[in-house]
N, C-alpha and C positions, 0 to 999 in steps of 0.2 A: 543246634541240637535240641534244645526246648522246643524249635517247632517241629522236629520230627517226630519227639514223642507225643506232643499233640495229636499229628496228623491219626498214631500208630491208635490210640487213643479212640480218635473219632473213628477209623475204623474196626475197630475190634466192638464198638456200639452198632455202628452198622452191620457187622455180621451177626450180632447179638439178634437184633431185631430183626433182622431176614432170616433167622432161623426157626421163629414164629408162625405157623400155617396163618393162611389169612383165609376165612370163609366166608361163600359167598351171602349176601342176604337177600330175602324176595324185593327190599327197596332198588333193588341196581345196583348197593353198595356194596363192600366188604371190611369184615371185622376180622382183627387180633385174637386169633383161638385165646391168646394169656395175656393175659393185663394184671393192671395196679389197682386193688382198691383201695379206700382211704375211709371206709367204715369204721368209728372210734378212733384216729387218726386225731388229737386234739388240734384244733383252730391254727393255736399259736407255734405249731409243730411240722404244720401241714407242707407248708412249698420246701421246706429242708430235706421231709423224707419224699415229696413226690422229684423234687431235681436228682435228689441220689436214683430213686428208680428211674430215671430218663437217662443219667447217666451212663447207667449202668447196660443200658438200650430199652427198657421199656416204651413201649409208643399206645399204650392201652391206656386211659386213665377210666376210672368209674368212681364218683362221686356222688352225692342228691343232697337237693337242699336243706334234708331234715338234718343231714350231719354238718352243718353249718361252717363247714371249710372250702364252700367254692372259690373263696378267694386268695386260700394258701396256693390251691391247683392252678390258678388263671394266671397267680405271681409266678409261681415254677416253671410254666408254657412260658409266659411270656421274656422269660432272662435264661431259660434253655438253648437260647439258636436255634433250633429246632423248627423248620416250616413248618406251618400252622397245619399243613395239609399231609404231614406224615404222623400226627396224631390225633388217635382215633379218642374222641373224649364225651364221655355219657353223664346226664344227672338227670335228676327224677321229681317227678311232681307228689306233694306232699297232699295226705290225706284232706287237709280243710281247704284248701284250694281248687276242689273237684265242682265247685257247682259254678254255676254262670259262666262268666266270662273270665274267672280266675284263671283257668290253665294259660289263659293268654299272659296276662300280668305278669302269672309265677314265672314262665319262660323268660320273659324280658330281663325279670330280676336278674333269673341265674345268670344269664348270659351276661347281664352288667358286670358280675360279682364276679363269673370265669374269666372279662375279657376279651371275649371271645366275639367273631361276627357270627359263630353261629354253632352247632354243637351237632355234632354226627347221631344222636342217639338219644331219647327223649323217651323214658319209660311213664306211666304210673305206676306209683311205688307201691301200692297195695289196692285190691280191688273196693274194698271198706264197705263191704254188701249193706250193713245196717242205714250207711251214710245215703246208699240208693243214689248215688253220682257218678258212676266210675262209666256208666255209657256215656254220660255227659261230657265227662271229661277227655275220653278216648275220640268221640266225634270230634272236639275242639283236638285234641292232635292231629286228627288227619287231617282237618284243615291248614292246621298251621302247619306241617309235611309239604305242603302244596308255593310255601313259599319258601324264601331263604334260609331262614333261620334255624330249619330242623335238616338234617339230610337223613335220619332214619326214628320209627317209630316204633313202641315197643310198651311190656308190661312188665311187669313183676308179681311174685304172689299170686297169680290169678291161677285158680282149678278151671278144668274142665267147663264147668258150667256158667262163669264169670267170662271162658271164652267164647262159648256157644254165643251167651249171650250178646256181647259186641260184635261178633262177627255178623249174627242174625239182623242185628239192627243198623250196622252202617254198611255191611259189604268189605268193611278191609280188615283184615289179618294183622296181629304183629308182626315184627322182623324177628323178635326175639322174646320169650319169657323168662324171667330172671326168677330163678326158683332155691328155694335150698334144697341142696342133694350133695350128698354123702356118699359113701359106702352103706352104713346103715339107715340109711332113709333116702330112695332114689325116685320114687312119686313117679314110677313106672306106667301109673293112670296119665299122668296127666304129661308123662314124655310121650309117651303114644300117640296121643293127641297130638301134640304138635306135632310129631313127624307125620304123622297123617296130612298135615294142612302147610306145612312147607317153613313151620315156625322155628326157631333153631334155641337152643334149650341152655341159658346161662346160668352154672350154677354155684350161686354163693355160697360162704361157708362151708367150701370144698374140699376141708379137712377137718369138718367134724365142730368147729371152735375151741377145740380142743376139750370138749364136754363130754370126750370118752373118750377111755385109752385106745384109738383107733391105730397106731403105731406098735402096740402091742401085739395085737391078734395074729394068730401065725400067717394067717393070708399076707399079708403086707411083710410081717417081719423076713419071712422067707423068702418075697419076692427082693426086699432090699439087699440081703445076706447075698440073693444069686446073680444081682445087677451091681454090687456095691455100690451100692445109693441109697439116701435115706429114707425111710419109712416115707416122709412127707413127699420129698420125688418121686415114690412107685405112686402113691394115689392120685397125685398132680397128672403122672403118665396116664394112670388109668382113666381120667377126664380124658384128656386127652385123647384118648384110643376111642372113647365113645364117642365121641364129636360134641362133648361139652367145652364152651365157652368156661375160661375161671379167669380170677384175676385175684389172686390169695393177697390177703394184706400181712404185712411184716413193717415193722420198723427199725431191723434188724440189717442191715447191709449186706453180711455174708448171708444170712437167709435171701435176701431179693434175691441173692446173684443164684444161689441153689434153685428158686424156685422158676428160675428162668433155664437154667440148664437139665432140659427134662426131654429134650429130643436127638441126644446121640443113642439113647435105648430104647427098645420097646417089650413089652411084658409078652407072655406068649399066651397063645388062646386057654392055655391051664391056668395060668396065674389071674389071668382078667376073669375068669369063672368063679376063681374060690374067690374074689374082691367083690363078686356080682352078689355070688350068696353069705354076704355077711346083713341083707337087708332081711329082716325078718319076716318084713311082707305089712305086719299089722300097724304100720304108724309109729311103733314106741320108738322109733331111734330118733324122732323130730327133737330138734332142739333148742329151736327158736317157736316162735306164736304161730297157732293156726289162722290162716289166711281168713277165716269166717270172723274173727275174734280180734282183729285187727281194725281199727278206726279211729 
């Protein structure tokens, strides 16, 4: 009997995680529209709550070295059972690492520290314009893309002009920009861009950080009220519908499992309107650091 509620167990995570869109990327690969982050996530905390999200079926991890827990995530892969090749697992190269020969070093580290033989997804985490390295750094990605160790490449933080610029000077694209976008701050410049160039648009802090009553405003309260679902569901959905990449962090259990259960409904082209127009247009809904101001 114990093993059949195992079995029941293991699949009811299996349908969990196949219920997930996977999108394609310009590297050949594909990604988990929803994942796990583990942004603020403390060290000694880390493989606790990322096993409960695997459990639970998550197969998305996102992590970077500056949050200093690739090792809770690489313990949790690694005493999950889980084949190494049904999850999808990101971290990111830290700003003082961008010149020389560093992005090669930093990769080694993380990968020592995840585990791992090699890491689906490899962003720089911030373009750090002042620092005048981030072309350096993205050249040392594509190279290192070229061997084992990386199977997709990507940015974070990067505007318009920080893509221009990479692109202009080595010829390759990201897979992905990992951006904050919200309801009130959706950097509409710089998704257009990407979809212009085939780049797919990951957006952190996809519910605000809770640094406005974003749950509040009628747009959202009324979509929940009409889906019975929670505020944080309808906006997660509303990712979703746009073809944003999220991977909300929680260290909440019943929250993970909500935040996974976001595709038996969908909002209707009224409701995704009035959620479009809660961004004011001018910047003020930013609620993390400008990408320029970063280094």
């Amino acid at each position: 009997m114990a093993g059949h509620h195992a079995d029941h167990r293991a699949d009811v995570k299996a349908e969990k995680a196949s219920d997930v869109p996977r999108i394609a990327l310009n590297s050949g690969y594909d990604i988990p529209q929803l994942g796990y982050g583990v942004f603020k996530v403390p060290p000694q905390e880390t493989e606790k709550f990322v096993s409960e999200a695997l459990e639970i079926g998550y197969r998305h991890i996102d992590t970077a070295a500056i949050y200093d827990n690739e090792e809770g995530v690489g313990a949790a892969i690694a005493t999950s059972g889980i084949p190494r090749d049904e999850i999808f697992l990101t971290t990111k190269l830290w700003n003082d690492r961008q010149a020389g020969d560093e992005p090669r070093a930093a990769l080694e580290e993380s990968i020592t520290k995840l585990g791992v033989d090699y890491v689906d997804l490899y962003l720089v985490h911030w373009p750090a314009p002042d620092n005048g390295q981030f072309v350096n750094a993205w050249r040392h990605l594509a190279a290192l893309s070229e061997g084992d160790a990386i199977r997709s490449i990507g940015v974070s933080n990067f505007l318009p002009e920080h893509l221009e610029k990479i692109h202009a000077e080595t010829g390759v694209l990201p897979a992905v920009n990992q951006i904050e976008l919200h309801p009130a701050y959706q950097q509409r410049d710089v998704v257009a861009w990407c979809a212009d160039h085939g780049v797919h648009i990951e957006a952190w802090g996809p519910l605000g950080q809770g640094k406005y009553d974003l749950f509040g405003v009628p747009a959202v309260a009324a979509a929940a009220a009409a889906h019975r679902h929670t505020p944080a569901q309808v906006v997660l959905r509303w990712h979703i519908q746009k073809g944003n990449i999220i991977f909300p962090k929680s260290v909440n259990p019943h929250r993970l499992r909500e935040n996974l259960d976001i595709f038996g409904f969908a909002l209707s082209e009224a409701e995704m309107a009035a959620i479009d127009a809660l961004d004011p247009g001018d910047g003020s809904g930013r609620v993390s650091a400008h990408p320029s101001e970063v280094h």
